[in-house]
C-alpha positions in Angstrom: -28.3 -64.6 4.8 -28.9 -61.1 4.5 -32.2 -59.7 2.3 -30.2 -57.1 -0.3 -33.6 -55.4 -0.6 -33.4 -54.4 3.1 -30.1 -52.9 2.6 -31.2 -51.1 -0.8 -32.4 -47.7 -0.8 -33.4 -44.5 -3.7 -30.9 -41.9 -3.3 -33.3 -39.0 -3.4 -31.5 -35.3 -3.4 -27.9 -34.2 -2.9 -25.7 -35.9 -0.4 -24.1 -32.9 2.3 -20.8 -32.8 0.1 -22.2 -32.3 -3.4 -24.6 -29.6 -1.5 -21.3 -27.6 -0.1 -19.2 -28.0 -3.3 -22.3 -26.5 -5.8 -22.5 -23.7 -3.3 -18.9 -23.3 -3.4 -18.5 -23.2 -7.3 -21.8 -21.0 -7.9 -19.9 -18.2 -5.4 -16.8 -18.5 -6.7 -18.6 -18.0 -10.1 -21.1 -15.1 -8.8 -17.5 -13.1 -7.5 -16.2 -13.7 -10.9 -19.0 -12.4 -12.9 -19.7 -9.3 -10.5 -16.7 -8.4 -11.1 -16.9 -7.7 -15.0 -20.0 -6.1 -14.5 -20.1 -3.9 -11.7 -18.3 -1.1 -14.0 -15.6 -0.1 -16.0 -13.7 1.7 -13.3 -9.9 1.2 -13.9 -10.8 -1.2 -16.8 -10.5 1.9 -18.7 -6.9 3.5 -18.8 -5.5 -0.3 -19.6 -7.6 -0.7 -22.6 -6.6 2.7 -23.7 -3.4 1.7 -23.0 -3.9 -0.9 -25.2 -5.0 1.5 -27.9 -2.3 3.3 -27.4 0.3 0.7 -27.7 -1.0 -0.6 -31.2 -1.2 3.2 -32.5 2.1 3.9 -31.6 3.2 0.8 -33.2 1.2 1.0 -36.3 2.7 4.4 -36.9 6.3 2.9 -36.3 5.6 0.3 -38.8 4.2 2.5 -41.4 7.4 4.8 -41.1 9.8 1.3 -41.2 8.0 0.7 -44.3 8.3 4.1 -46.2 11.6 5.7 -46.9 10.0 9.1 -47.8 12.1 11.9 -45.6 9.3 14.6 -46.1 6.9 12.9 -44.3 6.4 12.2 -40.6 5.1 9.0 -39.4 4.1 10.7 -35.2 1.3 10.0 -33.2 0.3 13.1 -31.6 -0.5 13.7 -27.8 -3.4 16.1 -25.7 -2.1 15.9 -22.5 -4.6 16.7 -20.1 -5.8 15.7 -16.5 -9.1 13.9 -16.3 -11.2 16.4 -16.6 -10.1 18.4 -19.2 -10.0 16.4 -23.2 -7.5 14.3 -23.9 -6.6 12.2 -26.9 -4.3 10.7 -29.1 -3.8 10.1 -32.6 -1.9 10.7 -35.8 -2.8 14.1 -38.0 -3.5 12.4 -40.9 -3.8 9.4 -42.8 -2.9 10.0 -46.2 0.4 8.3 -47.0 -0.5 7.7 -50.4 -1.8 10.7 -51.9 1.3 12.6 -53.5 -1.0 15.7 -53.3 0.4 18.5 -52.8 0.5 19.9 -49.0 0.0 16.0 -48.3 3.5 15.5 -46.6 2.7 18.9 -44.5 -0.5 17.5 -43.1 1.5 14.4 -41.6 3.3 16.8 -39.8 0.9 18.9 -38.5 0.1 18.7 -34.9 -3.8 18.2 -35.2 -5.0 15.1 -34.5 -8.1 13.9 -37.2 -10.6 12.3 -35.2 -12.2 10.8 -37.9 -9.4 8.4 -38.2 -10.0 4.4 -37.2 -10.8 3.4 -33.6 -8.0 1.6 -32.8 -5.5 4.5 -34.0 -6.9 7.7 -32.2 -9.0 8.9 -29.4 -12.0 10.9 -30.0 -12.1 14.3 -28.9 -14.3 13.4 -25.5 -13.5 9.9 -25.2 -10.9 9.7 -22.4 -12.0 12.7 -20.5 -15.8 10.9 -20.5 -14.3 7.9 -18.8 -12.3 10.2 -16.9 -8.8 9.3 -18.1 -5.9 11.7 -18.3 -3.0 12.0 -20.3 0.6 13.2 -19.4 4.4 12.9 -20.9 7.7 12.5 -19.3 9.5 13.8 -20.6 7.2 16.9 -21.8 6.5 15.8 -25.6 3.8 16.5 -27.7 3.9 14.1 -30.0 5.9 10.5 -31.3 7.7 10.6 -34.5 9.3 7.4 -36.0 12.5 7.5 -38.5 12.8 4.6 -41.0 14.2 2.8 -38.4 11.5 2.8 -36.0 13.2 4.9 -33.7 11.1 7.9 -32.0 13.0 11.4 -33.4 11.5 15.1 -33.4 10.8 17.2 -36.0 14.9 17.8 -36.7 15.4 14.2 -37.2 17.2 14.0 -33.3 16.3 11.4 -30.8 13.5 12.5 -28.4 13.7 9.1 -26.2 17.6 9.2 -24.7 16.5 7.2 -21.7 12.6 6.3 -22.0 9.6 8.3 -22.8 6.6 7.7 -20.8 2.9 8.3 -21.4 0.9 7.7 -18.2 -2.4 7.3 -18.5 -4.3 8.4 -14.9 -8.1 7.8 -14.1 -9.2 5.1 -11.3 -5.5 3.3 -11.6 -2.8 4.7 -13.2 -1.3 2.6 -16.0 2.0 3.6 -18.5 3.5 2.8 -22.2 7.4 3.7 -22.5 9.3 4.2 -25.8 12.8 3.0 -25.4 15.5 5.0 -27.3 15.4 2.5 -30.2 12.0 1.7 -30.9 10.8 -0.8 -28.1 7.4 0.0 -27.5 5.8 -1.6 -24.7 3.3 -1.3 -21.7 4.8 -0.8 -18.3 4.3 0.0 -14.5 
């Protein structure tokens, strides 16, 4: 009969397969995180895309919401290359202030940078990151009707087709405004 201590041995350290499956994991996990922090090249014009997106949509809600035809609901638009400052952002806040000269300022093609984060640009922001703006077709600015749709300032629909805002740095990234309201990222 066979001694079962002669036979029994202390496993001491990794066998060859757990040794190649650790080194495996910890590279696939050293790629992963060197990734997100070797820089924010071309990270950039999707989250201002991003920003974009929800500003232009927040505007569209807020004109959805209120039926008051002397006030503009727009998002206004610097279109720029990447070195020069561009931005985005509506001209004023102010929707509930009957104040005289209040309805004016919503249409006034100023963009007031002191306005939240996640509804405008500030005046260097894009152009430090080295993000431009441009239009197609050439537009200054969004304007929403009570039914979400993007007009000018006479009321008249601006997006036939599509409008486009393409944002350019490292990658080049675009939101489009369909003709009755969709508002959405694309390539």
């Amino acid at each position: 009969m066979l001694n079962n201590q002669a036979y029994s041995f202390r496993y001491q350290g990794f066998t060859l397969i757990e040794l190649i499956v650790v080194i495996i994991l910890i590279s696939i996990l050293s790629v992963s995180v060197f990734s997100r922090f070797s820089g924010t090249s071309g990270f950039a014009e999707y989250t201002y895309q991003a920003r974009l997106v929800s500003a232009l949509r927040n505007m569209q809600t807020r004109a959805m919401h209120d039926n008051r035809s002397d006030y503009c609901f727009q998002i206004n638009l610097i279109t720029s290359t990447a070195t020069t400052n561009a931005a985005f952002g509506p001209p004023i806040l102010d929707y509930i202030t009957e104040a005289p000269g209040t309805a004016d300022a919503t249409c006034s093609n100023n963009i007031d940078f002191s306005n939240p984060d996640y509804l405008t640009t500030s005046a260097t922001e894009m152009s430090d990151e080295g993000v431009g703006l441009s239009t197609e077709p050439n537009f200054n600015f969004i304007n929403f009707d009570s039914l979400g749709r993007p007009v000018d300032s006479d009321d008249k629909l601006t997006c036939n087709a599509k409008c486009r805002i393409t944002l350019t740095g490292e990658s080049s990234v675009s939101v489009c405004i369909e003709s009755q309201g969709y508002i959405h990222a694309c390539e």
